[in-house]
BAMAR-221150 format. One line per 8 residues: number of its first residue (from 1); their letters; for each residue x, y, z of N, C-alpha, C, CB. Coordinates in pm, whole numbers, plus 50000, padded with zeros to 5 digits. Each point is the difference from the previous one (the first is absolute). Glycine has a CB too. Layout:
<nupas>
NUM = a = X,Y,Z,X,Y,Z,X,Y,Z,X,Y,Z ~ ...
</nupas>
This chain:
<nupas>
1 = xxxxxxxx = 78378,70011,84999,50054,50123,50057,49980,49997,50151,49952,50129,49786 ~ 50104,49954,50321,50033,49964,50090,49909,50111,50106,50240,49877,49885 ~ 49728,50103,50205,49917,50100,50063,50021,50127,50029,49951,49839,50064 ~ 50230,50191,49928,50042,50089,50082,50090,50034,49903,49952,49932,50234 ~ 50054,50149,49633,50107,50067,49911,50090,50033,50052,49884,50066,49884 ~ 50257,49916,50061,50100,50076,50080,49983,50150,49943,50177,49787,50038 ~ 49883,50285,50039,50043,50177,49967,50061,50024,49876,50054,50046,50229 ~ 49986,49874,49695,50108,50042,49874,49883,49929,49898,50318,49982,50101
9 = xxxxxxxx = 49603,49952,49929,49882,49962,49931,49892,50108,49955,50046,49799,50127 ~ 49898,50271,49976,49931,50104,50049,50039,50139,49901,49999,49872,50259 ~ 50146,50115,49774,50047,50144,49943,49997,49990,49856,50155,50055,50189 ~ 49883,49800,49726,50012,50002,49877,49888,50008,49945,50174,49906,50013 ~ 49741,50049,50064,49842,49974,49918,49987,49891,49934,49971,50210,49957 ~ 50124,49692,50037,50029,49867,49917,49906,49911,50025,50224,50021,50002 ~ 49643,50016,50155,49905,49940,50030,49872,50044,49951,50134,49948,50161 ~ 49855,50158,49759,49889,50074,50012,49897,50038,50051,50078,49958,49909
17 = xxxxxxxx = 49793,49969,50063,49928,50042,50151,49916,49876,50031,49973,50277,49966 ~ 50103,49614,50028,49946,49877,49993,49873,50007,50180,50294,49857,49812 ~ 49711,50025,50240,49899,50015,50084,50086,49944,50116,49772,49983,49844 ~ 50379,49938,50173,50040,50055,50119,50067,50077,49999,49974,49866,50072 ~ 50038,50221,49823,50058,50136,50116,49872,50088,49996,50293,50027,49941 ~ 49604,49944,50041,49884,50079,50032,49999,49979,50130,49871,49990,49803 ~ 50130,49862,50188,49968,49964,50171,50110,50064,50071,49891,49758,49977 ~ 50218,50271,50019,50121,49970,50080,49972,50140,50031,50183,49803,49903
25 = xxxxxxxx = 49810,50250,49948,49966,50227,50029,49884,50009,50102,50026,50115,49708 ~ 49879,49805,50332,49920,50009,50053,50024,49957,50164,49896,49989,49759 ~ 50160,49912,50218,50014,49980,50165,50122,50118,50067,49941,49695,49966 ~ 50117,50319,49928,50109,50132,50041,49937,50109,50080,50124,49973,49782 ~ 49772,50057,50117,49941,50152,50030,49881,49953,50131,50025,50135,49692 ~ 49962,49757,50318,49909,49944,50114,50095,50014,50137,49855,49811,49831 ~ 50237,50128,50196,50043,50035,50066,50070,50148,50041,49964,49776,49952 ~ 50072,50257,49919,50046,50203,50048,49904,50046,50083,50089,50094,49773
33 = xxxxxxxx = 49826,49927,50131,49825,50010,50129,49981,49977,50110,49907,49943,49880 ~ 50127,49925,50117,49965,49961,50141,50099,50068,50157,49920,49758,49829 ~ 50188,50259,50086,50144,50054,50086,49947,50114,50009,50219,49890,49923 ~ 49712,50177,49992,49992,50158,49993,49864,50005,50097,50116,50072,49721 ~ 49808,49840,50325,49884,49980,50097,49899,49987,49929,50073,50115,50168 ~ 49922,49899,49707,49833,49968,49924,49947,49828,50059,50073,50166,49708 ~ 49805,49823,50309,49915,49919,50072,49973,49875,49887,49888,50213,50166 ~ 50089,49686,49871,50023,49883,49871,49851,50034,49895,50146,49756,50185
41 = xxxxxxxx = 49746,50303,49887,49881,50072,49887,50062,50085,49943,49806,49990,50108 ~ 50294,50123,49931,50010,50145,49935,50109,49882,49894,49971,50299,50225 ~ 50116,49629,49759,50095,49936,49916,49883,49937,49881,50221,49939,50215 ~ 49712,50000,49845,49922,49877,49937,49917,50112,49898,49968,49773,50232 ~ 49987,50332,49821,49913,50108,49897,50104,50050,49960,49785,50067,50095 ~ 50339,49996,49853,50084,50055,49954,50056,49923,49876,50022,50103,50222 ~ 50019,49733,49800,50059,49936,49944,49906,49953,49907,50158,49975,50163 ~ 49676,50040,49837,49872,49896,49938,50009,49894,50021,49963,50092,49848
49 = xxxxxxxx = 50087,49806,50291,50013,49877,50012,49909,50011,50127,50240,49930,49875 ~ 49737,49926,50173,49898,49983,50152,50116,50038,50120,49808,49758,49912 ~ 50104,50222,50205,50104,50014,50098,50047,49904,50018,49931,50142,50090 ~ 50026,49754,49912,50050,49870,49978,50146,49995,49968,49779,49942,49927 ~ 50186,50078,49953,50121,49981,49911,50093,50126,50059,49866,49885,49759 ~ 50117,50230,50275,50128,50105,50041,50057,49937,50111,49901,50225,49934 ~ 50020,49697,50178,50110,49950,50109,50086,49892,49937,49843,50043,50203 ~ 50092,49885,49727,50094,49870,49941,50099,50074,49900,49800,49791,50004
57 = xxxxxxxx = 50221,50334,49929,50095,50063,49957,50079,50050,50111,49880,50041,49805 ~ 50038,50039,50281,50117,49998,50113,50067,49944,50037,49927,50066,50045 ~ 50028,49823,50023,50080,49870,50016,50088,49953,49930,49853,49958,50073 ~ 50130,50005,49820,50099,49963,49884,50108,50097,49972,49818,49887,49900 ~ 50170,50238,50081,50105,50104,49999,50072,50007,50091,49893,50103,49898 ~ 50076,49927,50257,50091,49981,50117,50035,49869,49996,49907,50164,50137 ~ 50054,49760,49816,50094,49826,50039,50117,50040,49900,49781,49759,50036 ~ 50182,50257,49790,50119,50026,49912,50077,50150,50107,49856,49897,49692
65 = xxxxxxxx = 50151,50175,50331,50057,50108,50082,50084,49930,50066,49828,50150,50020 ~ 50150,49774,50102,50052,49965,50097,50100,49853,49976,49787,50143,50115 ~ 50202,49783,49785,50052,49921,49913,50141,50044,49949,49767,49942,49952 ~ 50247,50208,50023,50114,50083,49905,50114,49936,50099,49877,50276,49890 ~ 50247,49676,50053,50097,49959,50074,50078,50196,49985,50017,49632,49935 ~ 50060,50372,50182,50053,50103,50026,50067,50093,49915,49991,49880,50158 ~ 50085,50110,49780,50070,49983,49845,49862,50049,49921,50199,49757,50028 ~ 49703,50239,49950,49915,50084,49913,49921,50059,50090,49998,49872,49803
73 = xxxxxxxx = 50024,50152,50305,49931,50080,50095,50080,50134,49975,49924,49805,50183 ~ 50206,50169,49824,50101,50137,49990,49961,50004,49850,50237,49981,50193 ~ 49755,49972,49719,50006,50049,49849,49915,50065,50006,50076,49852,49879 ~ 49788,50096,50155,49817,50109,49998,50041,50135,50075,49784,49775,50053 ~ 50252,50220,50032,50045,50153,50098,50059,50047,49918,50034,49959,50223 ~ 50091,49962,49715,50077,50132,49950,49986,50043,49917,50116,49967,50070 ~ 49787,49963,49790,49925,50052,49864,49931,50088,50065,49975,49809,49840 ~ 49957,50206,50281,49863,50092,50024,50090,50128,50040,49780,49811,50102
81 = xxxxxxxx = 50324,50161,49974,50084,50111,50015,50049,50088,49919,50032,49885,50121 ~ 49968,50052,49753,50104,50020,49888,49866,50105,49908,50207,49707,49999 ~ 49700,50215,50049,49851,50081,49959,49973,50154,50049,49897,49759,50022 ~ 50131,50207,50120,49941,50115,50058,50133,50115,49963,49824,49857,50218 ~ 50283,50090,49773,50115,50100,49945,49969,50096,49932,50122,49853,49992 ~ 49828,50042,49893,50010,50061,49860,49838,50071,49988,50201,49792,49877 ~ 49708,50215,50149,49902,50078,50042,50046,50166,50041,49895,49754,50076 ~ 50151,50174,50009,50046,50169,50139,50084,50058,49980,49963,49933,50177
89 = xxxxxxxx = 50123,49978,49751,50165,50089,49933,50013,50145,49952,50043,49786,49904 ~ 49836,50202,49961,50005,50174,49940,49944,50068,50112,49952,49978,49733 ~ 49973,50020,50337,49959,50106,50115,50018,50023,50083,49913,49993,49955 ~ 50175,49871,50099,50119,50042,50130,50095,50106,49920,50021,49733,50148 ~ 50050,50256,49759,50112,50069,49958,49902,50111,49931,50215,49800,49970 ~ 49701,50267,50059,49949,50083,49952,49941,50125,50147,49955,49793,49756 ~ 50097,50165,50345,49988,50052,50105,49825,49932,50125,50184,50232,49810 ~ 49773,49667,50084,49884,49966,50099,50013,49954,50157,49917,49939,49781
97 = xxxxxxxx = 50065,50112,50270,50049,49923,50155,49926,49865,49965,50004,50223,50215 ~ 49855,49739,49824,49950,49915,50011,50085,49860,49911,49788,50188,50060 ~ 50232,49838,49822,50072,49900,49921,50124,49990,50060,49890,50041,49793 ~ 50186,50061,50285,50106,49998,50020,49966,49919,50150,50105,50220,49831 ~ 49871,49771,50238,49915,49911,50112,50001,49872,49956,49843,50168,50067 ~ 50082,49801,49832,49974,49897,49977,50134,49919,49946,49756,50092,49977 ~ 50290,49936,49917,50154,49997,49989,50095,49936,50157,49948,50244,49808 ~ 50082,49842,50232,50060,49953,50153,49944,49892,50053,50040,50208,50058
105 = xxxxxxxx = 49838,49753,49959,49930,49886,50022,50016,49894,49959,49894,50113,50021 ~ 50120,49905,49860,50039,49909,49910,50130,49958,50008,49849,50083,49877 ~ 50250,49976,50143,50186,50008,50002,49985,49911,50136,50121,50290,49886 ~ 49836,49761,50231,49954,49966,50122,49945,49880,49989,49972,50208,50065 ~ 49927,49708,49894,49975,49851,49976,50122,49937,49911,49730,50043,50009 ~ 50318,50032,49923,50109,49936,49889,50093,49935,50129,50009,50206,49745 ~ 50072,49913,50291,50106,49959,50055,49943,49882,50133,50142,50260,49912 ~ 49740,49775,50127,49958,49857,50114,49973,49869,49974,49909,50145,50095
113 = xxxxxxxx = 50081,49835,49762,49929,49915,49906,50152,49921,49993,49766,50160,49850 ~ 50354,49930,50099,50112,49938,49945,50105,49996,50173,49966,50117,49668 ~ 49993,49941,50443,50091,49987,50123,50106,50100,49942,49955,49732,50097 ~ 50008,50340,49866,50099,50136,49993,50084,50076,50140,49812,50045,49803 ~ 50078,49976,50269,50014,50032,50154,50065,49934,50091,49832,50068,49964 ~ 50317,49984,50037,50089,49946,50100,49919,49967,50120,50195,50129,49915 ~ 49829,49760,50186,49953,49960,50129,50070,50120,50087,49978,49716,49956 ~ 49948,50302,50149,49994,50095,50061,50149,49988,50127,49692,50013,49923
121 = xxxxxxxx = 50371,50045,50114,50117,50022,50073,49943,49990,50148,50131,50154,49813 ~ 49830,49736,50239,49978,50027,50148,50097,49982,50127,49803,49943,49900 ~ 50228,50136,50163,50121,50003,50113,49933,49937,50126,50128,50230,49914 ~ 49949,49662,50156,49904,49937,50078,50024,50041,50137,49978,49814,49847 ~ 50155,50243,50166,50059,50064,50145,50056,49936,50102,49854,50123,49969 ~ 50183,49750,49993,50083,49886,50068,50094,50045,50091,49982,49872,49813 ~ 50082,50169,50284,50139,50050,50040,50076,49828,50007,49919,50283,50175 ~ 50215,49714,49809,50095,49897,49997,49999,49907,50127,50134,50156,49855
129 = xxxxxxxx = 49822,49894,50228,49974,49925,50115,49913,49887,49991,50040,50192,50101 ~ 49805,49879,49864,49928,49933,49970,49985,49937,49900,49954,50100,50115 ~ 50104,49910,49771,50045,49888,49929,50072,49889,50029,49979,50144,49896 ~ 50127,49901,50154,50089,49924,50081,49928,49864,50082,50133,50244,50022 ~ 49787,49819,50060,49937,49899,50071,49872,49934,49946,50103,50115,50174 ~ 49862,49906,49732,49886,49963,49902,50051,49889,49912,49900,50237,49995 ~ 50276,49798,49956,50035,49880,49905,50021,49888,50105,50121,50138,49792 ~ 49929,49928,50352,50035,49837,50080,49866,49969,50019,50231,50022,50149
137 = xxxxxxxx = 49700,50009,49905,49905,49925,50000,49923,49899,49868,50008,50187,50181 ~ 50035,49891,49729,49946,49894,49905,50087,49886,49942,49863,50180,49947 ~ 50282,49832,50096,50106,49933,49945,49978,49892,50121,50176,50196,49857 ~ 49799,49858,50240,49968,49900,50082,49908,49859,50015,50066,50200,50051 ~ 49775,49901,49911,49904,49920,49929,50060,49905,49937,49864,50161,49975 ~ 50165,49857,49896,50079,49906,49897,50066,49910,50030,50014,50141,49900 ~ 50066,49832,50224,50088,49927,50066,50147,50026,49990,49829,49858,49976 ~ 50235,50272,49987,50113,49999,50016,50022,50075,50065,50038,49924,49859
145 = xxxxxxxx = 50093,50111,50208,50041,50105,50100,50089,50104,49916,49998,49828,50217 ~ 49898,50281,49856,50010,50095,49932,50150,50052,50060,49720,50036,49949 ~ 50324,50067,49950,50130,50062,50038,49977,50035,50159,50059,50107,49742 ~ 50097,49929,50301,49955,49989,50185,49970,50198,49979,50231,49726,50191 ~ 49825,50336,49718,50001,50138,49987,49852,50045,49947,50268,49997,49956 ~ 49624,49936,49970,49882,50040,50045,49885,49925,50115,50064,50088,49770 ~ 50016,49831,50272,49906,49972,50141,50041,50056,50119,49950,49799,49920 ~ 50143,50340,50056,50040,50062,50129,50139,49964,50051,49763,49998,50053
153 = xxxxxxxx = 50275,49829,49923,50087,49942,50063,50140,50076,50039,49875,49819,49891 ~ 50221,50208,50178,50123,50063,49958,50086,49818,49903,50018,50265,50289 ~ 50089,49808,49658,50088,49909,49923,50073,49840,50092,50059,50276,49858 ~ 50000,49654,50108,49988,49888,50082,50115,49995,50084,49868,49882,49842 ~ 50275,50216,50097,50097,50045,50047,50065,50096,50061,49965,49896,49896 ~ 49857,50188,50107,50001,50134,50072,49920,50027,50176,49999,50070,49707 ~ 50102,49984,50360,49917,50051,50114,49962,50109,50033,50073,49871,50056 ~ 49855,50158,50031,49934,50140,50002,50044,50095,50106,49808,49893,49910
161 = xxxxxxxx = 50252,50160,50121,50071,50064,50120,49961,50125,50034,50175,49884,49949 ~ 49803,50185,50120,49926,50100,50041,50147,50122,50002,49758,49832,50158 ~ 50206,50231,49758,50134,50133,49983,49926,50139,50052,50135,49894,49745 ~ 49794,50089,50363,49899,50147,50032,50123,50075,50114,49669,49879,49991 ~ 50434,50095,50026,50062,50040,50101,50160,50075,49832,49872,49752,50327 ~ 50104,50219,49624,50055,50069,49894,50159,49908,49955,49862,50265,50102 ~ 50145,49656,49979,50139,49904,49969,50030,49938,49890,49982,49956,50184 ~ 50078,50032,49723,50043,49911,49920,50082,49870,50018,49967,50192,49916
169 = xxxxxx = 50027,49782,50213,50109,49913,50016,49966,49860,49996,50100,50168,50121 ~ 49995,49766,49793,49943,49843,49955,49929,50043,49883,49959,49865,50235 ~ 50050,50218,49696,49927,50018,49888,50117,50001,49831,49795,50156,50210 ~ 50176,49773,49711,50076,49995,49916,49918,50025,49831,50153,49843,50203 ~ 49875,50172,49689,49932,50007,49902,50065,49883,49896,49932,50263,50061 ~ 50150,49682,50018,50078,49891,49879,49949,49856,50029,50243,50138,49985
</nupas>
């Protein structure tokens, strides 16, 4: 048998209470402890094992922890989610705030867990100009020449004539 039961093992009882999942229940609850701040004596007197032995359960539990490929990282969250649901459910819908709190919290890790939450709309305030001269410059970088209409240039067939005296003359649109 294997050190570390799977979950569908656990639930059936098909293991009973052989001695690794004594061990395995044990390094479990060794480490909860330890997360929860109990001291490796307050574990080691709780559990009836030495201290010895509670850090080397520690250890061993956070290595299997940190081992979980991602894919059963989301499965454990979302059974515990699915936990805390069904706990809080009758007393959220029974008017409890607190459950009803907790609830939202829960919906709230759900949807962050699964990327529910559209990315955020940020406007960066560019005006066209400065774009303009931001793409030549980088089209430039790159080595090609950039259009002559965002490097300022006028057209290659066009001249520029000064009409401040209000004349149109010599001026055509064809």
């Amino acid at each position: 048998m294997t050190d570390r039961p799977t979950a569908a093992q656990l639930a059936s009882g098909e293991l009973g209470t052989g001695e690794d999942v004594t061990v395995w229940e044990r390094r479990m609850k060794a480490l909860t402890m330890r997360n929860a701040g109990a001291t490796f004596a307050r574990i080691a007197d709780q559990l009836g094992i030495s201290e010895t032995r509670a850090r080397d359960d520690v250890r061993k539990a956070t290595a299997e922890v940190v081992q979980l490929p991602v894919d059963k990282m989301v499965e454990r969250q979302r059974s515990i989610l699915l936990d805390i649901t069904r706990v809080n459910y009758p007393a959220a819908m029974s008017g409890d705030r607190d459950a009803q709190t907790v609830l939202l919290r829960v919906l709230e890790h759900e949807a962050k867990l699964y990327g529910l939450y559209a990315p955020a709309r940020v406007n960066v305030g560019v005006s066209e100009t400065e774009f303009a001269n931001q793409a030549a410059e980088l089209l430039s970088v790159l080595g090609t020449e950039p259009l002559r209409e965002l490097a300022g240039e006028p057209p290659l067939d066009a001249e520029l004539e000064d009409l401040t005296d209000g004349s149109t003359e010599g001026w055509s649109n064809i």
